[in-house]
C-alpha positions as CSV (number, residue, x, y, z in Angstrom):
1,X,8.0,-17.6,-13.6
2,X,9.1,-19.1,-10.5
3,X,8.7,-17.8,-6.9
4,X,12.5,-18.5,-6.0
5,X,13.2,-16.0,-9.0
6,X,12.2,-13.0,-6.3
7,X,14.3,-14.6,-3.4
8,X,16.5,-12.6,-1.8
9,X,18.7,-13.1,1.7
10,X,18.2,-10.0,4.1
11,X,20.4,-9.8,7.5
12,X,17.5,-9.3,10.3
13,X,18.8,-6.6,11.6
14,X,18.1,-4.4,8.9
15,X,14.5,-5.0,9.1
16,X,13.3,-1.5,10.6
17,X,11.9,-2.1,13.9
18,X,11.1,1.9,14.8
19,X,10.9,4.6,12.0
20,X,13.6,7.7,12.1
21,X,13.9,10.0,14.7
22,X,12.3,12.6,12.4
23,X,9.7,11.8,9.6
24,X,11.9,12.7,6.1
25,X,15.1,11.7,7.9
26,X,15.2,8.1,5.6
27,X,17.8,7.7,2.5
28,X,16.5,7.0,-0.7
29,X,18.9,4.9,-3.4
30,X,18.1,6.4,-6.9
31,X,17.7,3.7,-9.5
32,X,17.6,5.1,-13.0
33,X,17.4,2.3,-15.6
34,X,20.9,0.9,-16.1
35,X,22.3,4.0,-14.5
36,X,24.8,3.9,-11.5
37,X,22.9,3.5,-8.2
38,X,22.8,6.9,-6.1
39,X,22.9,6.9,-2.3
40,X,20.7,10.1,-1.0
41,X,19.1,11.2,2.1
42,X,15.1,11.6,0.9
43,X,15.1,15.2,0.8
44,X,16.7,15.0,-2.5
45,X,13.7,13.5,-4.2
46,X,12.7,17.4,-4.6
47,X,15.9,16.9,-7.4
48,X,14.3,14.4,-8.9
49,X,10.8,16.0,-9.7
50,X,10.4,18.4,-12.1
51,X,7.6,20.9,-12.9
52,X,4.7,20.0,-14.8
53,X,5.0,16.4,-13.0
54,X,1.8,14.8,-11.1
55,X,2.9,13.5,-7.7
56,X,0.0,11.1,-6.7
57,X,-0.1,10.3,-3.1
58,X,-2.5,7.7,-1.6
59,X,-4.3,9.2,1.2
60,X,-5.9,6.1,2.9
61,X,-5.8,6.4,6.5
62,X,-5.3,3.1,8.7
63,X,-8.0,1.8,11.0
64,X,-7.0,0.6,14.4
65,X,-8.1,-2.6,13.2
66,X,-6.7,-5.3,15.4
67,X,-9.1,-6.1,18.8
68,X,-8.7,-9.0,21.5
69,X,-11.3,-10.9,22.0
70,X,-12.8,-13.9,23.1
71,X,-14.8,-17.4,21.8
72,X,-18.1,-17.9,23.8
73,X,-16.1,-20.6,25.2
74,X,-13.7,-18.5,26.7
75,X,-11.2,-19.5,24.0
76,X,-9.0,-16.4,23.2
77,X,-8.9,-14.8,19.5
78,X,-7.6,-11.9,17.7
79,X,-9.6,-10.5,14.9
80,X,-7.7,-8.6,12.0
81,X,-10.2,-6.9,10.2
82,X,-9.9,-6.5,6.8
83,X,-13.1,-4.5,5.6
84,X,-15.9,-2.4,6.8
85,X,-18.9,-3.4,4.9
86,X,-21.0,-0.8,7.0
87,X,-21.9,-0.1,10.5
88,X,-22.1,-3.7,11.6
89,X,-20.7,-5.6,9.0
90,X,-17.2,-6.4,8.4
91,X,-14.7,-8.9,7.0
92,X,-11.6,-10.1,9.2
93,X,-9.1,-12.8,9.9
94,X,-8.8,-14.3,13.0
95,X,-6.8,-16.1,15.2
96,X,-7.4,-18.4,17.7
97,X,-6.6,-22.2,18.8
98,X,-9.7,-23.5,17.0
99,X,-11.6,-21.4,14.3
100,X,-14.6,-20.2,15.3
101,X,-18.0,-21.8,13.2
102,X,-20.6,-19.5,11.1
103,X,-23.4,-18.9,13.3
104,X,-21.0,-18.5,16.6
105,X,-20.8,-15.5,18.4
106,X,-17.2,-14.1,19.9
107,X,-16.4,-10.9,22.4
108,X,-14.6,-8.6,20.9
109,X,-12.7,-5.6,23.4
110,X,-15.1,-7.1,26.2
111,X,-17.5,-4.2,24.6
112,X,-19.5,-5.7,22.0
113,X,-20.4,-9.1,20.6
114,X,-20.4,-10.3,16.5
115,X,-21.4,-13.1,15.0
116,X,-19.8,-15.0,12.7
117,X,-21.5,-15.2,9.2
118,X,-19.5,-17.1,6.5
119,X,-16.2,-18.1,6.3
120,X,-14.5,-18.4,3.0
121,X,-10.9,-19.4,2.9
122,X,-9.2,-16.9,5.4
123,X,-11.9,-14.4,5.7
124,X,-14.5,-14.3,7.9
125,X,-17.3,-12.2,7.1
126,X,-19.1,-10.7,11.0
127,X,-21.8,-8.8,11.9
128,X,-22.1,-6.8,15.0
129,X,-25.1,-7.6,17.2
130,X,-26.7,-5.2,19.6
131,X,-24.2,-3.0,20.9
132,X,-24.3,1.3,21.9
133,X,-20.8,1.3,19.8
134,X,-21.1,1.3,15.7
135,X,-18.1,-0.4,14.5
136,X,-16.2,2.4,13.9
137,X,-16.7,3.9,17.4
138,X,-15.4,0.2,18.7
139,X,-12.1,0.5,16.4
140,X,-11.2,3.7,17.5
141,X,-11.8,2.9,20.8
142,X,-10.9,-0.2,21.6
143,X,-8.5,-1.3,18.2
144,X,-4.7,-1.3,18.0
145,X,-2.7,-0.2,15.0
146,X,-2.2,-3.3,13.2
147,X,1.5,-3.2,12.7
148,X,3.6,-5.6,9.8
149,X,4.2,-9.2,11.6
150,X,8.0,-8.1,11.1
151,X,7.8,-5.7,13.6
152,X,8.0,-7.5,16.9
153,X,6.7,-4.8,19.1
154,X,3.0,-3.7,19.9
155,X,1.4,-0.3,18.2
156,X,2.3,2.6,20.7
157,X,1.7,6.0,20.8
158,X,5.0,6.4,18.6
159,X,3.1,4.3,15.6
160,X,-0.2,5.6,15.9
161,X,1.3,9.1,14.7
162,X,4.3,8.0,12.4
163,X,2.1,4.8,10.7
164,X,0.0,7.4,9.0
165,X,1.0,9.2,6.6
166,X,0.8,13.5,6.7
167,X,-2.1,13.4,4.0
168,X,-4.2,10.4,5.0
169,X,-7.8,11.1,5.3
170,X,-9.9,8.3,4.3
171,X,-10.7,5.7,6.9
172,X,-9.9,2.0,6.0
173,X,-6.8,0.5,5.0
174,X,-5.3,-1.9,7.1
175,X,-1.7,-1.4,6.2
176,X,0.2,1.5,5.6
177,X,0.7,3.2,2.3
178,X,4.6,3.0,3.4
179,X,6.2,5.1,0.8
180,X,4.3,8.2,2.0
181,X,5.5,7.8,5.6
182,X,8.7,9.9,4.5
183,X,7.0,12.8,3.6
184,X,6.5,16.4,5.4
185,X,4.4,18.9,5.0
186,X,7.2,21.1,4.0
187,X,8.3,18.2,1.6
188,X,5.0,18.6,-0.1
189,X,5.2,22.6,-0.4
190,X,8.6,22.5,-1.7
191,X,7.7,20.4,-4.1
192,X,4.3,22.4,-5.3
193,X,6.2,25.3,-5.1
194,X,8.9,24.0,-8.0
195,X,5.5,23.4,-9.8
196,X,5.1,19.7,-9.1
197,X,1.2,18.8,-9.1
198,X,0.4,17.2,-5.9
199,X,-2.9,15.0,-6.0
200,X,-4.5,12.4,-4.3
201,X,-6.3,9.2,-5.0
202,X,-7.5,6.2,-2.5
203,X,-6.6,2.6,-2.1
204,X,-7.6,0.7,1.1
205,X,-4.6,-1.3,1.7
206,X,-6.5,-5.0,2.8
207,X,-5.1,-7.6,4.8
208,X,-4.3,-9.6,2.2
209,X,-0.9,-7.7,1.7
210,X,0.3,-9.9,4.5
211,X,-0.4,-13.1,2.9
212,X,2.6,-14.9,1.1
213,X,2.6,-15.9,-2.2
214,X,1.7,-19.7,-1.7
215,X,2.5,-21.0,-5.6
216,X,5.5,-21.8,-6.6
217,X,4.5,-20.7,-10.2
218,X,3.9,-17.0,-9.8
219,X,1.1,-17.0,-12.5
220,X,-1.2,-19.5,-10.3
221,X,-0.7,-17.1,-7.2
222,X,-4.5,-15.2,-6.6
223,X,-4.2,-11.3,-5.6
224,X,-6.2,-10.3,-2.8
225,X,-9.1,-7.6,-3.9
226,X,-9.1,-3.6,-2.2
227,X,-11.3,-0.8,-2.8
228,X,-9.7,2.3,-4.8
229,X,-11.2,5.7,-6.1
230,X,-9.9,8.4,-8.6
231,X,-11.0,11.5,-9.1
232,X,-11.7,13.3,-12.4
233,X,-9.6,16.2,-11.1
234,X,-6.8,13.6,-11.5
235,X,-7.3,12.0,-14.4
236,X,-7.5,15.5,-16.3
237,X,-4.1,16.2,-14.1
238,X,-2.2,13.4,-15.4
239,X,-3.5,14.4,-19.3
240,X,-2.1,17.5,-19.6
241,X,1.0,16.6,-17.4
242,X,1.7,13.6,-20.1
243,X,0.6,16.4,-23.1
244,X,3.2,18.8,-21.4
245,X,6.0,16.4,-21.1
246,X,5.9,16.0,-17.7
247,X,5.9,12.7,-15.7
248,X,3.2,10.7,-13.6
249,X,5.1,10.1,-10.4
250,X,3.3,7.5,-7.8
251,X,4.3,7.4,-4.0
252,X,3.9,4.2,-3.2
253,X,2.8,0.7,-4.7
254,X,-0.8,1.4,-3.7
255,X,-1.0,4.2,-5.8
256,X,0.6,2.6,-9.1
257,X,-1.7,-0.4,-8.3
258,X,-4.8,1.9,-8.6
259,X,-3.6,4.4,-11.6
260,X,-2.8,1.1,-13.3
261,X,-6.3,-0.9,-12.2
262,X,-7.8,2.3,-13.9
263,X,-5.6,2.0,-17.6
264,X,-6.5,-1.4,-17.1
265,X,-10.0,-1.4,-16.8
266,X,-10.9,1.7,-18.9
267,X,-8.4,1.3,-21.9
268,X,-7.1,4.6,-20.7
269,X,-3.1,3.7,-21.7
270,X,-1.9,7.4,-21.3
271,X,1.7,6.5,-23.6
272,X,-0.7,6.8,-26.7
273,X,-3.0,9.4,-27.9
274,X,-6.1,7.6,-28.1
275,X,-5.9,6.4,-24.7
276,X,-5.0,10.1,-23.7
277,X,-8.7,11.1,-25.7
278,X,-10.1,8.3,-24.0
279,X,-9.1,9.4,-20.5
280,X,-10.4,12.5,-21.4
281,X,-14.0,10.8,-20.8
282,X,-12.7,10.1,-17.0
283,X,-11.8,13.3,-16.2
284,X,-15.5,14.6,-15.7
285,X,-16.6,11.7,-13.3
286,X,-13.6,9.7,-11.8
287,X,-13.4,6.1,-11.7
288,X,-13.2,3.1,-9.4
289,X,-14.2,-0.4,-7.3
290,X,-12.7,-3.0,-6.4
291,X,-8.9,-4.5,-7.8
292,X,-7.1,-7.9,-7.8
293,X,-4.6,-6.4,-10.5
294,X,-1.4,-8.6,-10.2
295,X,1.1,-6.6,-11.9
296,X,4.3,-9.0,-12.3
297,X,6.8,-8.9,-15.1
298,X,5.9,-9.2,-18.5
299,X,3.3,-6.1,-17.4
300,X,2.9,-3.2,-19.6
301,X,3.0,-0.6,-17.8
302,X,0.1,2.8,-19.0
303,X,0.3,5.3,-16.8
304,X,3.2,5.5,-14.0
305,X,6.7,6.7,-15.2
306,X,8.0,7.3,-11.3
307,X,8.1,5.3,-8.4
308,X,9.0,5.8,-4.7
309,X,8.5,3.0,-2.6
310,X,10.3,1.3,0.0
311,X,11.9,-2.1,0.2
312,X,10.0,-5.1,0.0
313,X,9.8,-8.6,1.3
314,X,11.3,-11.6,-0.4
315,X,9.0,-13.5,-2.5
316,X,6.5,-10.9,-2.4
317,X,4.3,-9.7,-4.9
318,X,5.2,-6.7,-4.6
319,X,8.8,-7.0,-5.1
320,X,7.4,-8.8,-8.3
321,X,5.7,-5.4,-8.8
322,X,8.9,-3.7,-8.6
323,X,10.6,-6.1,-10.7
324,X,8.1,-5.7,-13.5
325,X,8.3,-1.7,-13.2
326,X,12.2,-1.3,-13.3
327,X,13.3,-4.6,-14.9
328,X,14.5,-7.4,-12.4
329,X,17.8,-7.7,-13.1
330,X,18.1,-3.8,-11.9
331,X,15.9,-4.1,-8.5
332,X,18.1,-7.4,-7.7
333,X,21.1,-5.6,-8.2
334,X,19.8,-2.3,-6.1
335,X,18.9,-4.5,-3.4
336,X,22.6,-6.2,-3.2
337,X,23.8,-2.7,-3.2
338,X,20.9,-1.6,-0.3
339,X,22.0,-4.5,2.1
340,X,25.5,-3.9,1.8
341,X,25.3,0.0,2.3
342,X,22.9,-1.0,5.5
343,X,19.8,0.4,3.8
344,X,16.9,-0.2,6.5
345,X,14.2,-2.3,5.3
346,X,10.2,-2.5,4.9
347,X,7.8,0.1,6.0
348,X,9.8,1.8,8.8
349,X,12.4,1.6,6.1
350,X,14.2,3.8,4.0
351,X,13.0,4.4,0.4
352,X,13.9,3.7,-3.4
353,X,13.1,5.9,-6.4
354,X,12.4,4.1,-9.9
355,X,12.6,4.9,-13.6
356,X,10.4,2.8,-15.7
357,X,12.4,0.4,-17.5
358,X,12.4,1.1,-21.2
């Protein structure tokens, strides 16, 4: 496959600058197989679900991970961090006129000095040296919200509530899970209270999901790794939802990634009875690690039968993702029909909701 396959012109100004007035005020096109597109506002995604279907959320919760900072030189830098390691170690990219050498030491916040470890590719691996802040005490002090290079203004008050979703609670992504910004709490209680299963699983979104697909062949391009978990509670969830007839419904790409990692890696394929006995072995202690799944067209699909996510970049691997999930030819056409209905794009954006394609 090639990359100009997922190429797509979007008019700038419907790239979503600020999200709505109101969290769950976005429009969501429906896109059933080869069913006529639907035009709805969000709230009608409570249509959509049905009892006995598992909603899996992703609650990662996003680290004020960009600092300022400063070369020993005086040089200025920005550090994106991509991974806590622990207390005083961490991985980041950074930015500056001249990149900084393993073994040199930069300012970040003017609060605390690191020193640079390794460097391999992009990443930079850095460790804290003597400082009164642990590292997580310096992000939430000193760190910005580190917003999509698409949005052209700095993280304000505004973002650091309505870049987090209502249900995130683990520390560590870098990105937001975007398809969960739409949601309420009252969303989530209408839907639990039409019998929809609402659980919860973790992928910390790395900064790698900024990165552009470099390759012009799609099958040499090299996914960037993150950390997910899944609980047992889950697993057994999405058993006896799939032995009941209902459906596994993932908010976001983050959290098809990591149901899918899971299939992947265990043999769990949930379409098929022995990979529903297998999962079965799951559902006592959970599963996960670490992911570079690529999940591009030709990808058979084990678990998800859902999708809500919002729009996606061109060339991106995740509009590959999307492309595998509900057949390209379909996600092409809904986004002709999203640009000229004035759909608002990306993660302040409004939202989509997939079938599988059969």
């Amino acid at each position: 496959m090639k990359l100009s396959e997922f190429d797509f012109d979007l008019p700038e100004q419907l790239i979503a600058q600020h999200p709505p007035e109101h969290r769950g005020e976005s429009r969501l096109l429906v896109c059933n197989n080869n069913k006529p597109i639907e035009d709805h506002l969000f709230a009608h995604v409570l249509n959509l679900l049905q009892p006995n279907d598992v909603l899996v959320v992703n609650d990662t919760k996003v680290l004020k991970a960009r600092l300022e900072g400063h070369k020993a030189s005086g040089g200025k830098i920005e550090v994106m961090l991509e991974r806590i390691l622990d207390d005083r170690r961490f991985t980041a990219m950074i930015r500056a006129s001249k990149s900084p050498k393993p073994g040199s030491e930069i300012v970040l916040a003017g609060a605390a000095t690191a020193r640079v470890l390794t460097k391999h590719d992009m990443m930079y691996e850095l460790e804290l040296l003597e400082s009164s802040l642990s590292l997580p005490d310096l992000l939430d002090t000193y760190g910005a919200l580190p917003l999509p290079p698409y949005i052209e203004h700095s993280a304000n008050a505004q973002d650091d509530e309505r870049y987090q979703t209502v249900f995130a609670r683990e520390p560590g992504a870098v990105a937001a899970p975007t398809a969960g910004l739409h949601f309420t709490e009252k969303l989530l209680q209408d839907a639990q209270a039409r019998g929809v299963q609402l659980l919860n699983l973790t992928l910390h979104v790395g900064a790698g999901t900024f990165l552009p697909v470099k390759t012009d062949n799609v099958d040499e391009h090299v996914m960037h790794s993150e950390r997910y978990a899944i609980s047992g509670s889950l697993i057994e969830a999405m058993i006896k939802a799939k032995e009941n007839g209902g459906k596994v419904v993932a908010v976001g790409t983050t959290s098809l990634r990591a149901l899918e990692a899971w299939a992947t890696e265990t043999g769990c394929n949930l379409s098929t009875t022995e990979g529903l006995n297998k999962a079965a072995e799951f559902a006592r202690s959970g599963h996960g690690g670490d992911t570079q799944i690529f999940i591009k067209p030709g990808y058979s699909f084990k678990v998800v039968d859902r999708l809500i996510t919002n729009f996606h970049l061109p060339k991106s691997t995740l509009l590959m993702l999307v492309s595998a999930f509900a057949g390209k030819t379909n996600i092409l056409n809904a986004y002709a029909h999203a640009i000229a209905q004035q759909y608002r794009f990306f993660s302040y954006g409004d939202a989509m909701w997939l079938e599988r394609s059969k």
